[in-house]
N, C-alpha and C positions, 0 to 999 in steps of 0.2 A: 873759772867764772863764778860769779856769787848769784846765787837766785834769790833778787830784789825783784820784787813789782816798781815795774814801771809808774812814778808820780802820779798818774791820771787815776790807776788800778787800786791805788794804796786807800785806802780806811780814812778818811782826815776824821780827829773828834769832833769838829765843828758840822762834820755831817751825820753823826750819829742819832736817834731816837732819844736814846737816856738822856743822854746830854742837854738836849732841849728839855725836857720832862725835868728834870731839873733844875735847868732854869727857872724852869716856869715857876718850879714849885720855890725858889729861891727869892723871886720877882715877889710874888704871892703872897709869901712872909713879911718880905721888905715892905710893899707896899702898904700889907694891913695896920704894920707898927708905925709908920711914918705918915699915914690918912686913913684911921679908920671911919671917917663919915664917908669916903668914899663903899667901902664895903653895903650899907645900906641902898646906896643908888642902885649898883649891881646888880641888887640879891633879885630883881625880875628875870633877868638875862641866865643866874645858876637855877632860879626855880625854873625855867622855862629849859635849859639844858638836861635840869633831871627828868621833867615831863617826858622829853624827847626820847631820852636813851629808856626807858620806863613803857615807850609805847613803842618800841622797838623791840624786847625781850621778847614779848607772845609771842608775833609773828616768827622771829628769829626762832625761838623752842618748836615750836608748831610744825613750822619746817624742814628741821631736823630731825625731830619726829616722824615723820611722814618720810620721808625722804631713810631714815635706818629704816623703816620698816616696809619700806619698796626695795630696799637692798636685799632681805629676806628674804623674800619670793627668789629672788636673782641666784642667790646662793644653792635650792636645791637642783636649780636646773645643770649646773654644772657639775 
């Protein structure tokens, strides 16, 4: 007998992470060389996604921080 995954189990590329990320970034390129007055409309929507991911970091660092250093206490009791 050969050990195949069953069709449903298997990997397709069209579901992968990279795959899309690359597109994207494929898309991206194409688009900016073929309309770039489009890129200007945009730039609210990338300023406003850097804002986002940019007010996300403290909390996220902060958290982690706090959070290794409640692990700490935990580690001499054991």
């Amino acid at each position: 007998m050969s050990e195949t995954s069953p069709p449903s189990a298997r990997n397709r590329w069209y579901k992968q992470l990279y795959v899309w990320v690359l597109v994207g970034i494929a898309a991206g390129i194409a688009l900016g060389a073929a309309a770039p007055g489009v890129a200007t409309q945009l730039q609210p929507l990338g300023d406003s996604f850097v804002n986002l991911i940019k007010m996300v970091i403290t909390p996220v660092v902060f958290v982690t921080v706090v959070t290794g250093i409640a692990g700490v206490g935990k580690l001499r009791e054991v």
